[in-house]
C-alpha positions as CSV (number, residue, x, y, z in Angstrom):
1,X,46.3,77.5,122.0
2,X,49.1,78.1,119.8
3,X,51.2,81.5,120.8
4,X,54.6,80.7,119.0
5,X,54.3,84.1,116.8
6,X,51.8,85.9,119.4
7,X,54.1,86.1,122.3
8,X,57.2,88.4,122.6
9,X,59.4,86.1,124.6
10,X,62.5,86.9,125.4
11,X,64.3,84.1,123.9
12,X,67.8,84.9,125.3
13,X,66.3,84.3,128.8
14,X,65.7,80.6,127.5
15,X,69.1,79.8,126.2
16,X,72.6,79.6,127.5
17,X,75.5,81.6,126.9
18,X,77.0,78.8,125.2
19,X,74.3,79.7,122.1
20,X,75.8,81.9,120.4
21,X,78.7,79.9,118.6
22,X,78.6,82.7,115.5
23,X,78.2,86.0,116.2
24,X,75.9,88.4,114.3
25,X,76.9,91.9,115.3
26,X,75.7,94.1,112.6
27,X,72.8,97.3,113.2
28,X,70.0,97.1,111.4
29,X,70.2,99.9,109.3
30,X,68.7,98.5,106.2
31,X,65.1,97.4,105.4
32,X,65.3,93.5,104.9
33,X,63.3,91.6,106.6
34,X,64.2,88.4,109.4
35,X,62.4,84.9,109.7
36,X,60.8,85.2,112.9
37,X,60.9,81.1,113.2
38,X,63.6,80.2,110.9
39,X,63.6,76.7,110.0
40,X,65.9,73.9,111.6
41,X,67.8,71.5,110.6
42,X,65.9,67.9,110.9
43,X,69.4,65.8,111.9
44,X,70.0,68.5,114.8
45,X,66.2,69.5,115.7
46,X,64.7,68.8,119.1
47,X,61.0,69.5,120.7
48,X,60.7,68.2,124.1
49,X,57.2,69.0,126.0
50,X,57.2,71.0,129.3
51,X,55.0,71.7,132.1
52,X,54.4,73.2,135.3
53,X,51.6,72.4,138.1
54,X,48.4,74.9,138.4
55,X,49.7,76.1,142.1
56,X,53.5,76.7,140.9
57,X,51.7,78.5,137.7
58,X,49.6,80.7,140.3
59,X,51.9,81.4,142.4
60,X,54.0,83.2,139.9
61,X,50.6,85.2,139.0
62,X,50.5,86.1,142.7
63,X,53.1,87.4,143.0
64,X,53.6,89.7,139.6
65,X,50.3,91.0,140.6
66,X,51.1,91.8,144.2
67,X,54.4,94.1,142.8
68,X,52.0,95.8,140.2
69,X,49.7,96.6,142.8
70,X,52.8,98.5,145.0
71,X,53.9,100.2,141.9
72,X,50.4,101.1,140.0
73,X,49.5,104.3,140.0
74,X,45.7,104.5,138.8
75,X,43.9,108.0,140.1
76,X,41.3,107.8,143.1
77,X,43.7,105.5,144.6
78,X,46.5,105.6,147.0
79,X,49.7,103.9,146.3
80,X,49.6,99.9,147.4
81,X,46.3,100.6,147.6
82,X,44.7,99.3,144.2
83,X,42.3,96.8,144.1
84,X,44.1,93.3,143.2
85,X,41.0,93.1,140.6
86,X,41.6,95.9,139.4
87,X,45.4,95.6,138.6
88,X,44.8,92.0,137.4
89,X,42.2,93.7,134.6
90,X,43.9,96.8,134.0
91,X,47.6,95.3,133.2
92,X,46.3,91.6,132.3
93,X,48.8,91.5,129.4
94,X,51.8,92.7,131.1
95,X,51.4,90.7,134.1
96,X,50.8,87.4,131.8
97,X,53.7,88.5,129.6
98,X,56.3,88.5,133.0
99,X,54.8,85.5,134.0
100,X,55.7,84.1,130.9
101,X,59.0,85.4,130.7
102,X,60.3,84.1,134.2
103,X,58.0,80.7,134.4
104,X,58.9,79.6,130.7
105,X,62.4,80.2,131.1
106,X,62.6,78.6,134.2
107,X,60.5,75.7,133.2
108,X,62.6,75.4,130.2
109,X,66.4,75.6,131.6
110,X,64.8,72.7,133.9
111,X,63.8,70.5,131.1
112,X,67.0,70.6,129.2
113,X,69.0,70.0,132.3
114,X,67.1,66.8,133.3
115,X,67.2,65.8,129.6
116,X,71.0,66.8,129.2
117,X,70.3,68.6,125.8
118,X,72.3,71.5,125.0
119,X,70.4,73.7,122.4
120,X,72.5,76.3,120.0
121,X,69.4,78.1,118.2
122,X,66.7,80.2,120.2
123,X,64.0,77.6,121.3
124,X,60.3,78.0,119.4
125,X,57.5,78.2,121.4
126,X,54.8,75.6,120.1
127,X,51.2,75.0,121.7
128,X,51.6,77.2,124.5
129,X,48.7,77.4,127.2
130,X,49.5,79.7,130.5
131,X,46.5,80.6,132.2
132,X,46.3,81.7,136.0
133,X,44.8,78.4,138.1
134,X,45.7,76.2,135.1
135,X,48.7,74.0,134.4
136,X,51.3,75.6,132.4
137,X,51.7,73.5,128.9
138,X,53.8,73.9,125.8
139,X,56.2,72.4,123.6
140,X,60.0,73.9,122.6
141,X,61.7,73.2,119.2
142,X,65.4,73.6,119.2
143,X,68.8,72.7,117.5
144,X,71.1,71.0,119.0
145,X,75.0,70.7,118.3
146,X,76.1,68.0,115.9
147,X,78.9,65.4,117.2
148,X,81.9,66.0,115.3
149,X,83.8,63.0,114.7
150,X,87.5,64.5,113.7
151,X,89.5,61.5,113.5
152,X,92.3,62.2,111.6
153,X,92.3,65.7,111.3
154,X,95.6,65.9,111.4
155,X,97.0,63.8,108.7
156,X,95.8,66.5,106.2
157,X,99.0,67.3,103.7
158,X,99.4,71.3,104.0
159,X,102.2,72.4,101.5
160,X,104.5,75.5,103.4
161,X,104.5,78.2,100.7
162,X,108.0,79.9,99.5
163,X,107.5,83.4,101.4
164,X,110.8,84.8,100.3
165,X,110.9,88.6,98.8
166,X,112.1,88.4,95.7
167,X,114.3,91.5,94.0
168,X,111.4,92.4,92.3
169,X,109.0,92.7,94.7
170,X,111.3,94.7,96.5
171,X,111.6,97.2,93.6
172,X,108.3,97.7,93.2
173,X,107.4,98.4,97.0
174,X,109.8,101.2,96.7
175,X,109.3,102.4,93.9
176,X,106.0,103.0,95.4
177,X,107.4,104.6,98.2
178,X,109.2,107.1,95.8
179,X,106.1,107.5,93.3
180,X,104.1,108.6,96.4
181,X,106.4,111.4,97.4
182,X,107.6,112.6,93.7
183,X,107.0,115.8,92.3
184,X,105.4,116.4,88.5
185,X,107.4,119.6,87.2
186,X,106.2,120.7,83.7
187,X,109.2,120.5,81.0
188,X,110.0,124.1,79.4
189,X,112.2,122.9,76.5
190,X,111.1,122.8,73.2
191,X,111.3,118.9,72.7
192,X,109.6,115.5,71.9
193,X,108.0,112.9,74.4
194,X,110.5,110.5,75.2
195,X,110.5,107.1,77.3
196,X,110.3,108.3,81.2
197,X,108.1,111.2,80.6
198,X,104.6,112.0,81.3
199,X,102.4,113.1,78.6
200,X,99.5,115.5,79.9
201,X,96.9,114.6,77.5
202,X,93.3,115.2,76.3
203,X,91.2,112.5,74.8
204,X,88.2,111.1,73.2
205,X,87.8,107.7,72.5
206,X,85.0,106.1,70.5
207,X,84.0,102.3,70.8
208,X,83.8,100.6,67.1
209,X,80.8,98.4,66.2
210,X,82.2,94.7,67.0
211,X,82.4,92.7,63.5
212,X,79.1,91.8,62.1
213,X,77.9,88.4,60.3
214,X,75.0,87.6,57.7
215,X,71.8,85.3,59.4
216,X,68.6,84.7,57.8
217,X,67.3,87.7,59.2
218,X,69.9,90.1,57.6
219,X,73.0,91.7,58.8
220,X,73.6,91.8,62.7
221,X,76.3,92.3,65.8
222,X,77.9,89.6,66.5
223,X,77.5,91.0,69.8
224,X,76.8,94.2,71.5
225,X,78.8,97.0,72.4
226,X,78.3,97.5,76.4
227,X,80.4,101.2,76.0
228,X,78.5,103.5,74.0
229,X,79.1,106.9,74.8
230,X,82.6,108.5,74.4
231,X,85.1,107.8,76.5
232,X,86.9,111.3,77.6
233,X,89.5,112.8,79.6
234,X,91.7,115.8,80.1
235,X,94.5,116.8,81.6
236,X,95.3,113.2,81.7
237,X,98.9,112.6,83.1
238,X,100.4,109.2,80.7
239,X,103.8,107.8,81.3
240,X,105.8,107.4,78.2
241,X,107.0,103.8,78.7
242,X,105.7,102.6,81.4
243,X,105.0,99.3,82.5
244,X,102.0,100.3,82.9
245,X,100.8,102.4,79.9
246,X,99.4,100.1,77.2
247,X,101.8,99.8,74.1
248,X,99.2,101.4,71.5
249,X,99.7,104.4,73.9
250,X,103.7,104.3,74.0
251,X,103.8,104.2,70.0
252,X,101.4,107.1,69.7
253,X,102.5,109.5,72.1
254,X,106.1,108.6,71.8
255,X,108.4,111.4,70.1
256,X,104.9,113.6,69.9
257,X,105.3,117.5,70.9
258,X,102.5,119.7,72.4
259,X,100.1,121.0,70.4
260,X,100.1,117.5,68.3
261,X,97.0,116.2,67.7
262,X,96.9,112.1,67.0
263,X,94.1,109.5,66.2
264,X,95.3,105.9,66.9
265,X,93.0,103.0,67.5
266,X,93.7,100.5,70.6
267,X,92.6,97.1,71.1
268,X,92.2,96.2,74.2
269,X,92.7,92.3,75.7
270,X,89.8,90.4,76.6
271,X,90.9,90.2,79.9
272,X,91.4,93.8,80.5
273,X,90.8,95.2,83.8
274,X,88.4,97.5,82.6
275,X,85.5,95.1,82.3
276,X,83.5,98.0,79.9
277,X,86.8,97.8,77.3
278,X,87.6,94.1,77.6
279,X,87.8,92.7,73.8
280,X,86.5,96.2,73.0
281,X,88.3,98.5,70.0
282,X,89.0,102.2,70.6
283,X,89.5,104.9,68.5
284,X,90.9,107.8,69.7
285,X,91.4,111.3,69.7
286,X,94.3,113.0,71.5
287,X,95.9,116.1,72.0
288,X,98.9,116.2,73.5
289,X,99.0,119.5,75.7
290,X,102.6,119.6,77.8
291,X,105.3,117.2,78.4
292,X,105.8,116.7,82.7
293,X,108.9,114.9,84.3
294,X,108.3,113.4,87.9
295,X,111.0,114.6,90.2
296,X,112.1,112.1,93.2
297,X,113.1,113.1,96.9
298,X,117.2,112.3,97.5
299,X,117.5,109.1,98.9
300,X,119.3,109.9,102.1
301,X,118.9,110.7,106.2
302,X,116.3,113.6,105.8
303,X,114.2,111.7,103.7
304,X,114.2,108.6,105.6
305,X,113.2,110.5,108.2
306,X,110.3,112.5,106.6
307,X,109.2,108.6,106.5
308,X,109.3,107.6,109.9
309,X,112.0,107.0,113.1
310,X,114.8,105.9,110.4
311,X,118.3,106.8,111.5
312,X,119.6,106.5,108.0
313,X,118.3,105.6,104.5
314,X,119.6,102.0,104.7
315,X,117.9,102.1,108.0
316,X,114.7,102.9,106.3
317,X,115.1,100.2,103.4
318,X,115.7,97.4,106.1
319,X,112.4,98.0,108.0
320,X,110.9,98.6,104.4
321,X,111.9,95.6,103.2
322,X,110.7,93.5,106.4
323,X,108.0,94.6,106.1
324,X,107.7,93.6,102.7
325,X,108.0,90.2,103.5
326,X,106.2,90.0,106.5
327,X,103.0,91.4,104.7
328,X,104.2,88.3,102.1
329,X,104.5,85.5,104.1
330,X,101.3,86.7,106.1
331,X,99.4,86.5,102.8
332,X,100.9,83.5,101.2
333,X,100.3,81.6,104.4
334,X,96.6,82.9,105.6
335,X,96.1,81.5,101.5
336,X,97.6,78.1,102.8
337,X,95.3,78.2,105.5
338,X,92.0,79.1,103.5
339,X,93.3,75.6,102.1
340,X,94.1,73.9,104.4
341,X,90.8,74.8,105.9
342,X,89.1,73.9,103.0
343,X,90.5,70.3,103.1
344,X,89.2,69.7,106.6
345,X,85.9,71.1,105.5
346,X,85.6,68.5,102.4
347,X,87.2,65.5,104.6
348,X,84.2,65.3,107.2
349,X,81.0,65.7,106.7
350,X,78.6,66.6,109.8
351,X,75.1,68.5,109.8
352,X,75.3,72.2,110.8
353,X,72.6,74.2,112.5
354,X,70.5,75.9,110.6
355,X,70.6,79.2,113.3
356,X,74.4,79.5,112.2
357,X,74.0,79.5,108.7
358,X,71.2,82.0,109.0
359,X,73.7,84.2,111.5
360,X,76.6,83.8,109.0
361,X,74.1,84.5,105.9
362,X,72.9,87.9,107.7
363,X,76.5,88.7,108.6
364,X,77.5,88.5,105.0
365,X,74.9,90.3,103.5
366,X,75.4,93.3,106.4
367,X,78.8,93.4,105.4
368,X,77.9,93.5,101.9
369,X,75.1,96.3,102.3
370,X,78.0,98.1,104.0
371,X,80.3,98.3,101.0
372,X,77.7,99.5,98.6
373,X,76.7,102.2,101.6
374,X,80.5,103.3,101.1
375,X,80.3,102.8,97.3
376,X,77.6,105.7,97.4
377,X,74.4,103.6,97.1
378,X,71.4,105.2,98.1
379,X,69.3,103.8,101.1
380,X,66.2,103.9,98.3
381,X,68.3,102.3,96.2
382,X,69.0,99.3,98.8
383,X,65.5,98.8,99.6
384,X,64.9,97.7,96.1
385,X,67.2,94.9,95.8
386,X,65.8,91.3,96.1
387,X,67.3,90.3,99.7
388,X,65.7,87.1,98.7
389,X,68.2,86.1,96.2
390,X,71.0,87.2,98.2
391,X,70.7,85.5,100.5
392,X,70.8,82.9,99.2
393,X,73.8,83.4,96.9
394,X,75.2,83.7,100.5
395,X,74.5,80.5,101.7
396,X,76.7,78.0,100.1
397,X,79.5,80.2,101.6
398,X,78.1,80.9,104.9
399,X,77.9,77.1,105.6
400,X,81.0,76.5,104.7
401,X,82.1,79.2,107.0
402,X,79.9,77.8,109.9
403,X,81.5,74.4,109.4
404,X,85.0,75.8,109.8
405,X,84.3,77.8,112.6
406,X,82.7,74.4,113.9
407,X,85.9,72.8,113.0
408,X,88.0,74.9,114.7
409,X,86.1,75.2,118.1
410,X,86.5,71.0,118.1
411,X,90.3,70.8,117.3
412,X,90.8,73.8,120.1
413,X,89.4,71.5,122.6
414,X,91.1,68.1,121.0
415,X,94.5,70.5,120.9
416,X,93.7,72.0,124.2
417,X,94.4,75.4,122.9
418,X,93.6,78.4,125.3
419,X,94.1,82.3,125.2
420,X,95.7,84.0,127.8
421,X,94.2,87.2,129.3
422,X,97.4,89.2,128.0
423,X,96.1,87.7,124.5
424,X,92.6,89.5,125.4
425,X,94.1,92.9,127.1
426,X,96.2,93.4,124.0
427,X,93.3,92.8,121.3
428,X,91.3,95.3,123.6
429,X,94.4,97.7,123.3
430,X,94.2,97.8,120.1
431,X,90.1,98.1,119.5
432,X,90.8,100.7,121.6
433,X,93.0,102.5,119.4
434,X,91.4,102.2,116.6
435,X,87.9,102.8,117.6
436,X,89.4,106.3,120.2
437,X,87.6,104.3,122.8
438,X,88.4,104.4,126.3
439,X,89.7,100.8,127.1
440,X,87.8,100.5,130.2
441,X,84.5,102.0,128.4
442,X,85.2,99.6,126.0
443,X,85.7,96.5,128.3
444,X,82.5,97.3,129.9
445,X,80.5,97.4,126.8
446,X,81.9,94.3,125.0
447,X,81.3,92.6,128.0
448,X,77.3,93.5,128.4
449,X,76.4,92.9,124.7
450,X,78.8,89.8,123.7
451,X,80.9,91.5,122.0
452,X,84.0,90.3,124.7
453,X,83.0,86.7,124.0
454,X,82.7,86.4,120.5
455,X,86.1,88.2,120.0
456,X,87.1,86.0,122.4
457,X,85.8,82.5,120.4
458,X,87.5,84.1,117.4
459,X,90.6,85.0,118.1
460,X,90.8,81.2,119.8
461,X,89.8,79.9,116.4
462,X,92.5,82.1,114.8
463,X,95.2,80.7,117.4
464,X,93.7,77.2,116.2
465,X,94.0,78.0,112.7
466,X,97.9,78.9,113.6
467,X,98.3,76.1,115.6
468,X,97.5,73.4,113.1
469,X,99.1,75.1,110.3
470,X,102.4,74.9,111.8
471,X,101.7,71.4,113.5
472,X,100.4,70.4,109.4
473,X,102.6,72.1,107.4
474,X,105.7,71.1,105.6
């Protein structure tokens, strides 16, 4: 009799801690629904056919039955003292579903040892039949891992990116610092808008029909308008000449008083940021209602340190600007990896287990269900998307994802590249931090659901990722 969807096995029991090469470590808060028996890849899938003899199979029975009978507690009889009938009729389910549960596993963790298979997907139960007195019969599809042949990994060209802060860059990441702490003091004079100002404004802005052409069917849109009710604003704060403020803008406003009231049209560029104005033509309304000036904080010792532990305000520019350029070079290079990464993943070619794709897939989609949660989305609102479609979308980049992780774990072991448990105690420092966790709470929960290993796979793959860069770069 076939039990594969029947049976609530516990599937971890049947596979070894070595299964879980991708971790999936979301909650369930959202209403998609899982493949119970996801599909597996045919280069890596596996079905080998197990049994055990009747005795061995009643034996286990036996002796399942004999603890229910110690702890049942049925009325008109004493504790132990239920019939062994009656216990075998009354909990028939739950004493075949233990029996399963140790006798499978068992069975199974045999099998693979004799046969030297190492599955990575939770094993499928096919063709089951486990009856007391009977021999126990079924059949287990699995994935196994693929053999990844990396020879020549390490002739891949990875170009070292310039990481130097320029002058520029420099500017701008203080002039944020000073934008962030400025003041915006209204001006009392009786004067025009001039560059350096801020214009508090008021506005309405209407979209204009896009240019029309002649068919055979009359006069129509070229193409239509995606903004169609006003655009609006007030008390809108407008810097006269920024680098920022579009030019249509700077012309208006420019050597405008208070009070003024302006219509000016603006086109904006197709690649506007503003994906609902891109290409689009505006015409607009304004009133100009006060003129503002942005004071900023003296650039000395108390102000450095209002901004942290700086002795003095070329004190607080140094660390500023290191750490300019380390948040630089750390982008420019994790980009060189992504590359490089993306290199290895093109130069060899190896099938990937279907159970890590789905893990990365779900992962992805969790992460993305997450945002939109953030974003404001509705629960109700989520429920009605087509989780079909997405995942799906996901895929093409979840196996590419799998494939690096896969490529990672096999140059760590060709590289011989190991953490150190001062890698892991600081890592757990710093979850700690973050999450206000007690470390040792924390190290004792990570360590019963997973969590410590899979942080620990990753951060090996990250070292990995390090590791060749540097070795590969140039």
């Amino acid at each position: 009799m076939t039990e594969t969807n029947e049976i609530a096995v516990e599937q971890s029991q049947l596979t070894s801690p070595h299964d879980q090469e991708l971790h999936n470590e979301h909650e369930h808060t959202h209403d998609h629904t899982h493949s119970h028996a996801p599909a597996l890849n045919p280069q890596l899938a596996r079905e080998i056919e197990v049994e055990a003899p009747a005795d061995e199979v009643s034996k286990s029975f036996r002796n399942v039955v004999k603890r229910y009978q110690k702890l049942a507690r049925i009325p008109g009889f004493r504790a132990g003292k239920v019939p062994e009938s009656l216990v075998r009729s009354k909990f028939a389910k739950e004493i075949r579903q233990e029996v399963l549960e140790s006798l499978v596993a068992e069975r199974f963790r045999k099998a693979i040892d004799e046969q030297k298979l190492r599955p990575v997907s939770e094993p499928q139960l096919l063709d089951l039949q486990l009856f007391d007195g009977q021999p126990l019969k079924f059949k287990a599809a699995f994935e196994v891992a693929p053999e990844i042949d990396l020879t020549g990994y390490d002739s891949v060209v990875v170009s070292r990116p310039d990481t130097a802060l320029t002058d520029d860059e420099y500017q701008a990441e203080l002039a944020r610092v000073l934008d962030s702490h400025a003041t915006v003091e209204p001006v009392e004079e009786d004067r025009a808008l001039i560059d350096g100002d801020w214009a508090e404004i008021q506005f309405r802005g209407e979209v204009k029909p896009l240019a029309q052409t002649v068919s055979a069917d009359g006069l129509e849109n070229a193409s239509s308008n995606e903004v169609s009710d006003p655009i609006t604003g007030e008390d809108v704060l407008i810097e006269i000449g920024g680098k920022n403020t579009l030019a249509a803008f700077n012309e208006a406003l420019r050597g405008a008083k208070p009070g003024q009231e302006l219509k000016f049209e603006v086109d904006y560029p197709a690649d506007f940021g503003e994906r609902r104005l891109a290409g689009q033509t505006v015409s607009y309304d304004v009133t100009v209602n006060g003129i503002k000036r942005k004071t900023y904080p003296e650039r000395d010792a108390e102000f450095a340190k209002q901004l942290g532990s700086h002795e003095s305000w070329d004190d607080f520019e140094t660390k500023l600007r290191e750490h300019a350029e380390d948040r630089k070079k750390q982008a420019l290079e994790n980009r060189a990896k992504d590359k490089m990464l993306g290199e290895l993943v093109d130069k060899f070619q190896f099938p990937v287990p279907e159970a890590f794709v789905q893990q990365q897939v779900e992962a992805r989609l969790d992460r993305g269900l997450r945002a939109l949660a953030q974003q404001g989305m509705k629960v109700e609102d989520m429920r009605k998307l087509d989780f079909a479609s997405l995942r799906n979308a996901q895929r093409d980049q979840a196996v590419s994802e799998v494939k690096v992780s896969m490529i990672l774990d096999r140059i760590a072991e060709l590289e011989g590249i190991q953490l150190s448990e001062q890698d892991i105690d600081r890592e757990l420092l710093l979850l700690s931090i973050q999450s206000r966790e007690p470390l040792e709470a924390l190290r004792e929960r990570l360590s019963k659901d997973g969590g410590l290993d899979r942080m620990r796979e990753q951060m090996r793959r990250e070292k990995t990722g390090s590791v060749l860069y540097e070795k590969l770069a140039s």
